[in-house]
C-alpha positions as CSV (number, residue, x, y, z in Angstrom):
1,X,2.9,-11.1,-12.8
2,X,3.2,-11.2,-16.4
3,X,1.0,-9.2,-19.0
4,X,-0.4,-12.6,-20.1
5,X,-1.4,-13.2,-16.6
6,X,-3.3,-9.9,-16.4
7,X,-5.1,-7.1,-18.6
8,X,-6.0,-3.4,-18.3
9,X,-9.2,-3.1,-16.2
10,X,-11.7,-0.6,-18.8
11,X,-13.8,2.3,-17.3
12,X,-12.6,2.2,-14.3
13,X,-11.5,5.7,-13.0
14,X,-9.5,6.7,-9.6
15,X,-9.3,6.7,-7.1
16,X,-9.6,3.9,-6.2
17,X,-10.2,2.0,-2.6
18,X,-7.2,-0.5,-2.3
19,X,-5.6,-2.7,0.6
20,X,-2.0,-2.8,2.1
21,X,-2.6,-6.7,3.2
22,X,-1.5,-8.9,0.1
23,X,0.5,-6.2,-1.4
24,X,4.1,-6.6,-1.6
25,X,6.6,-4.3,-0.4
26,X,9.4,-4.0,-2.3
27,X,11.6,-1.1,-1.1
28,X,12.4,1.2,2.0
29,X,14.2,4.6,2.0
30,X,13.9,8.2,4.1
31,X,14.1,11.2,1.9
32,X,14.8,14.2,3.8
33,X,12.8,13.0,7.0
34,X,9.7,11.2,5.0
35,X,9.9,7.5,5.4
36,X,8.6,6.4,1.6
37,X,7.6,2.2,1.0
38,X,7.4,1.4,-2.3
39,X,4.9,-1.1,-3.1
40,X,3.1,-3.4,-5.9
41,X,0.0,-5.5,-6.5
42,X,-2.1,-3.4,-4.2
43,X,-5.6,-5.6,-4.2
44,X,-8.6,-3.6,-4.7
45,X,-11.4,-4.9,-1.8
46,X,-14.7,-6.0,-3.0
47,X,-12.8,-7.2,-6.8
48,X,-15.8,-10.0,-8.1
49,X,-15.2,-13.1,-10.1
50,X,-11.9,-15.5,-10.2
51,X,-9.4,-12.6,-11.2
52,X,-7.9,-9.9,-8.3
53,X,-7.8,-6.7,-9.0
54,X,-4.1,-5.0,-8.6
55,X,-2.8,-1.4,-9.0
56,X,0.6,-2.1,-9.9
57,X,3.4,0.0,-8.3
58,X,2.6,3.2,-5.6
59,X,4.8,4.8,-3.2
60,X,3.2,5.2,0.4
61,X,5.1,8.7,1.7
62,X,4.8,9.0,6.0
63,X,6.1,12.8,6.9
64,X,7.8,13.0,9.8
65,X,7.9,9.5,10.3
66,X,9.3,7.7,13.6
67,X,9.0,3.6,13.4
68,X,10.1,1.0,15.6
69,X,11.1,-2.3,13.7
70,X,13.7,-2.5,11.0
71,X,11.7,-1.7,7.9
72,X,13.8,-4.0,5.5
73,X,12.5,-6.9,8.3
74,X,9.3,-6.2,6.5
75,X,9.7,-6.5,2.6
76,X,8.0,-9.2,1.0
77,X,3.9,-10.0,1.2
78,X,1.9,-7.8,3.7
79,X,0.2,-10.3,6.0
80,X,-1.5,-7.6,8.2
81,X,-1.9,-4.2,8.5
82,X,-4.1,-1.4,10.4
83,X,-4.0,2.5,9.8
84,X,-5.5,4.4,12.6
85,X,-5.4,8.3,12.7
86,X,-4.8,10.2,15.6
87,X,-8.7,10.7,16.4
88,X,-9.1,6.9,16.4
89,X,-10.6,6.0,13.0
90,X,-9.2,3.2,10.8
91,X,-8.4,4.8,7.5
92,X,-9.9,3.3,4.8
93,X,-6.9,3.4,1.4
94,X,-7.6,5.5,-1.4
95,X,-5.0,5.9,-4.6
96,X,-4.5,8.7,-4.7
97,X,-4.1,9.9,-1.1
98,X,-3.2,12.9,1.2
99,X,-3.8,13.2,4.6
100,X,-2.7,16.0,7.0
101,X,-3.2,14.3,10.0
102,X,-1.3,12.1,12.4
103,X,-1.8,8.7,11.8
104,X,-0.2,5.3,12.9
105,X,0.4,2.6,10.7
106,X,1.5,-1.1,11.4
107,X,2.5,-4.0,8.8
108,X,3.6,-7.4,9.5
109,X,5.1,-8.9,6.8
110,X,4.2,-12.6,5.5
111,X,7.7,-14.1,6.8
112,X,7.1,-12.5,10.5
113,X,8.9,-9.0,10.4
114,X,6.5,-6.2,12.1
115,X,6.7,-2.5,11.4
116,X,5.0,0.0,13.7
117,X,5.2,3.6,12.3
118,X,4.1,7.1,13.9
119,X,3.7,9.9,11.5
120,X,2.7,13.5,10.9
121,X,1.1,12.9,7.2
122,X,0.6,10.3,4.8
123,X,0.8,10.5,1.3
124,X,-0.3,7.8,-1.0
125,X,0.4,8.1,-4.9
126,X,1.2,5.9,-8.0
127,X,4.4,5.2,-9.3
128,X,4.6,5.4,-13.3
129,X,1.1,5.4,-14.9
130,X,-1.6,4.5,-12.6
131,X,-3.5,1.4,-13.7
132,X,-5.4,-1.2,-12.3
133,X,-5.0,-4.9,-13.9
134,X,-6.9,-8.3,-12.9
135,X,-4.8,-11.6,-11.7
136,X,-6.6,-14.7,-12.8
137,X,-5.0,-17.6,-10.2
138,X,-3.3,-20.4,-12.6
């Protein structure tokens, strides 16, 4: 994604609902015992016309985190994913995000790789300045 594929969405204040599924996940690390997944080109559901609306780089931080699946397995494209706290409900994404309940996340990457994570607290948050851009398809 180049800045002449894409411009600053105006007016448009978060946070903001967006999607794991389409977004790419481009790094893996722990951090003294949260599991953090670095991420870009988040879609925004619901985004109208040709272009798809993108937040550009966030860090997803899981507390407490224990996963089975190697997590480098799953960098690349999100294919699927489902969030599901420990009363049941799908968690819908916000950016920003906290939540101080259990939740369990699982991501299958676009290649085949599938990640299956139990954690204490999730933590959603942008990296750099948080911005939304559209992606017009060439």
């Amino acid at each position: 994604m180049s800045e002449a594929d894409s411009a600053t969405v105006p007016g448009d204040a978060p946070p903001w609902s967006v999607a794991l599924v389409d977004a790419e996940l481009t790094a893996v690390s722990v951090h003294d015992g949260v599991l953090c997944i670095d991420l870009a080109a988040l879609p925004r559901p619901g985004a109208a016309g040709a272009a798809t609306l993108v937040v550009s780089q966030a860090r997803l931080e899981l507390g407490q985190a224990r996963w089975q699946g190697d997590p480098f397995a799953c960098l690349g494209r999100i294919a699927a994913a489902e969030a599901v706290t420990s009363d049941g409900k799908t968690w819908p994404l916000q950016l920003p995000q906290t939540l101080e309940q259990a939740v369990n996340l699982v991501l299958e990457s676009a290649h085949g790789g599938r990640l299956s994570i139990q954690a204490a607290s999730w933590s959603l948050r942008p990296r750099g300045a948080m911005r939304a851009v559209e992606i017009y398809p060439c």
